[in-house]
N, C-alpha and C positions, 0 to 999 in steps of 0.2 A: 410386531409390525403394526404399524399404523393404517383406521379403517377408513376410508375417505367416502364424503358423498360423491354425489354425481358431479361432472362438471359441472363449472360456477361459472355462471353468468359475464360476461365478456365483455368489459365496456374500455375503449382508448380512444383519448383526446391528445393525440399528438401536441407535442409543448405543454400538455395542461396537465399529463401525466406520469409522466416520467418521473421513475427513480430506480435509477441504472443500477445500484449495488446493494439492492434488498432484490433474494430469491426465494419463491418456491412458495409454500403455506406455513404460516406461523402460528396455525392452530392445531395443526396434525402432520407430525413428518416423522420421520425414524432416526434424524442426527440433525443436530442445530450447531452449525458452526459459527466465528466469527476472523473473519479473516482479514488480515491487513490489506488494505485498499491495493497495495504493489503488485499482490497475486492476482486483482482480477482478470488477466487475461489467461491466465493459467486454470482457472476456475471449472470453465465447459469439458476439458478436455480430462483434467483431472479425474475429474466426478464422473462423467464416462467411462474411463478405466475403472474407478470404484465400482461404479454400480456393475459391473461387470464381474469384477471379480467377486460382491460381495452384493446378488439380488436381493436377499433379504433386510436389504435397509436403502430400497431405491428411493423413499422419498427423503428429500433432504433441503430443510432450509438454511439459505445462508446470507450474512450480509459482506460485502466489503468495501467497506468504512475505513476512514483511515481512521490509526491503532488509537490514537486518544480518545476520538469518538465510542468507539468498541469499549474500551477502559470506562467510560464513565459511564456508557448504556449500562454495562455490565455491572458497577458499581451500584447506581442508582436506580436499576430494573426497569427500563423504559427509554423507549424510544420515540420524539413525537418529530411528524413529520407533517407539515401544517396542523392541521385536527387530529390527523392519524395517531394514535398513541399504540406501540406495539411493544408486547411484553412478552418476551422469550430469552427466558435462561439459554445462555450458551453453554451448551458440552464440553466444547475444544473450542480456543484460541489461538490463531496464530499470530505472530509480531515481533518485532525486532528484542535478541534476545536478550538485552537490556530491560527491556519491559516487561518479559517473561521471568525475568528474574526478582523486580520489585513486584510482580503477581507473589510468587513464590516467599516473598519475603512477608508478604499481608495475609496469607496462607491458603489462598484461594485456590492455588495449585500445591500439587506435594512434589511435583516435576515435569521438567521439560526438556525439550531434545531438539538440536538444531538441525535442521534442512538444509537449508538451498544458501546461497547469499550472490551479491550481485556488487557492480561500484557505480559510483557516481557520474554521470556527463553534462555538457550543456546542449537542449537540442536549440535549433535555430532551423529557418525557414533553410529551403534545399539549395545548393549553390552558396550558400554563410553567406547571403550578399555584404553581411560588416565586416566580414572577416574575424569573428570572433576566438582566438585560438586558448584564452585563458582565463580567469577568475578577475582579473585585472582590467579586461577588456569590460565586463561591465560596470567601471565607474566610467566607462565615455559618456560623455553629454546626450550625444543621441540614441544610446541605447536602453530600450524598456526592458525591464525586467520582472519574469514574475516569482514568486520566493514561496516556498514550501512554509508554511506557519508552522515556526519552531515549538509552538505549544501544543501545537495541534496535530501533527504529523511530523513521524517518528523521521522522517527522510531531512526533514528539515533540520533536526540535532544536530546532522552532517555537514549539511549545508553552512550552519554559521560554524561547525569548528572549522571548517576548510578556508572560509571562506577569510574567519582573524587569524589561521596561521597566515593566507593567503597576503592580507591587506591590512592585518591588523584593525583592532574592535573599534579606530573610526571610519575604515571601510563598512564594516556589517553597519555602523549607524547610519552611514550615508545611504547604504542601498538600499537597507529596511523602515527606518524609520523618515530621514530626508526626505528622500525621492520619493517615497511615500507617500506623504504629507501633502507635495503638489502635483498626482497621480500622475506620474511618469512609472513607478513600480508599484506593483500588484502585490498582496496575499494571498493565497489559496486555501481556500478550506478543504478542497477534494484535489490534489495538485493531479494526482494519474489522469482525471477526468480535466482540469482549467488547463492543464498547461501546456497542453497540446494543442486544443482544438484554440486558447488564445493566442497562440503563433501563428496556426492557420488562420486565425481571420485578420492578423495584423494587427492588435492590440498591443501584444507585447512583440519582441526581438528576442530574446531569450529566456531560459528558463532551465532551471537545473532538475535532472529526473534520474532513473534510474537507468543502467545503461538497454534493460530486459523493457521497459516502456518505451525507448528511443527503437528497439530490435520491432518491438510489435508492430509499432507504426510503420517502419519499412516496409514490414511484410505487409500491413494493409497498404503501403502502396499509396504512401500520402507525401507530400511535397515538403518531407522535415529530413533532416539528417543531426546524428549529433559530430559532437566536436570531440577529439581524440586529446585527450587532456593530459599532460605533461606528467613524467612518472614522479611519485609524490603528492601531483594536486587531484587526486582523488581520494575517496573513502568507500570500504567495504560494509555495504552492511548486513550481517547475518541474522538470520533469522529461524526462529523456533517454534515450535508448537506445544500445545499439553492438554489433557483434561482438565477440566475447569471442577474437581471435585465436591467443591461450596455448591454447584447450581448444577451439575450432570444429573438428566432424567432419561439417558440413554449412554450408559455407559459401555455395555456391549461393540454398540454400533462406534462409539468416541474408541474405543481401544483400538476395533478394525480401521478408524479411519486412521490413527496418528500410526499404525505397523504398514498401513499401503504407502503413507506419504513418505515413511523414510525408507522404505524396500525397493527395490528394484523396480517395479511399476508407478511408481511416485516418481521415483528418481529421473527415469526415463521421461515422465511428463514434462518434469523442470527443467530438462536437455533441451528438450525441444523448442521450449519458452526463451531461450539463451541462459539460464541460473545455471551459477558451478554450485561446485559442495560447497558448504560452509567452511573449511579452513583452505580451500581456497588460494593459493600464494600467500598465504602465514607467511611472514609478519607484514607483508605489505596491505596498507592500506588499512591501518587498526583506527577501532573505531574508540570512542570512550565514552561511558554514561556521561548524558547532559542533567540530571537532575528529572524530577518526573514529568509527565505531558500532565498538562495541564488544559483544559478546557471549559 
């Protein structure tokens, strides 16, 4: 178990501080996860059941980043975040299980095991004042859009296969590149964190998210809803977890965490999040590797 000093000194500059999906001490903790950006809101609650069932590994640092981020911190040992430079091997990984599987292929993991998975919607401000009902509706003239970065997060892979079965690959270039170009549509580099809160301020009109992000927001009780997407025009994505063998410096505590998330009290956390299991209504909504994130 990990020996810690006294509280540390406590300094917050609201706006000037902030950064949402880095937790805990990353000099001294008992399990270092790295988690896809999609679970953060499952995160608090998770972890409270863990630490519950398993006291002796309550300190625990985490980030959640979305998966490309993670992948290349991971890769290349480092994290900078303006000056900040933060270096903490990760235990366990979690991410869509595509990605978990070109881990496994570069040998960093020797295996993984999938969780939770969820599908795809578009959220929009409450009442749809465009009336947005499909994938189509966002090449209207007056609709902004903001687009998960297909390099950069795993969610966004989905986003353009759906989107060129949807419209075909000179729709994805009008929405992503075009409309782009003369900022009517956005990129996200954090899409769980941009793409909510730029509906709520009126920036963009829509944005495609997961439909467990679309669930969260309601239940905070914020002025979005999503759009119930026609069967076929979505996509499931599954996701998994593993020890990270290559960099584990707490593999005790990485085995207890990856037997809570898939047992019964894991499972239960991700009910509650709105996640199904991972196969899920097999074969609907199959996903396919896009080739690796890149960032």
């Amino acid at each position: 178990m990990a020996v810690f000093n006294p509280a540390p000194v406590r300094l917050s500059v609201p706006a000037a501080d902030v950064v949402m999906d880095l937790h805990g001490d990353p000099a001294h903790h008992d399990l270092a996860l790295f988690i896809h950006g999609s679970d953060w809101m499952v995160m608090e609650d998770l972890l409270r059941a863990f630490r519950a069932a398993y006291p002796e590994f309550a300190e625990v640092y985490y980030e959640t980043l979305p998966a490309g981020i993670l992948v290349r911190q991971m890769r290349e040992g480092a994290l900078q975040v303006g000056d900040l430079v933060i270096r903490v091997p990760p235990d366990v990984i979690a991410a869509g299980s595509t990605i978990l599987a070109e881990l496994a292929e570069e040998e960093w993991l020797t295996e993984y095991q999938e969780y939770a998975s969820t599908t795809l919607t578009i959220l929009v401000s409450e009442g749809n004042p465009l009336g947005i009902i499909g994938w189509g509706d966002l090449l209207r003239p007056e609709v902004r859009v903001a687009l998960p970065n297909p390099e950069r997060e795993e969610i966004g892979r989905l986003v353009r296969e759906v989107i060129v079965q949807a419209l075909g690959e000179e729709g994805w270039m009008e929405l992503c590149e075009r409309r782009r170009l003369y900022g009517a549509n956005r990129l996200t580099e954090i899409h769980h964190r941009q793409t909510p809160q730029w509906v709520l301020e009126g920036e963009v009109d829509a944005g495609p998210v997961w439909v467990t992000e679309a669930l969260h927001q309601a239940r905070e009780g914020a002025p979005l809803e999503a759009v119930e997407l026609p069967e076929g025009e979505s996509r499931r994505g599954r996701f998994a977890l593993g020890i990270v063998e290559r960099t584990c410096r707490h593999p005790e505590a990485a085995r207890a965490f990856v037997e809570f998330v898939r047992g019964p009290g894991g499972r239960a956390v991700y009910e509650q999040h709105g996640y199904e299991a991972p196969g899920a209504h097999e074969p609907a909504y199959e996903s396919a590797p896009a080739g690796p994130l890149e960032v």
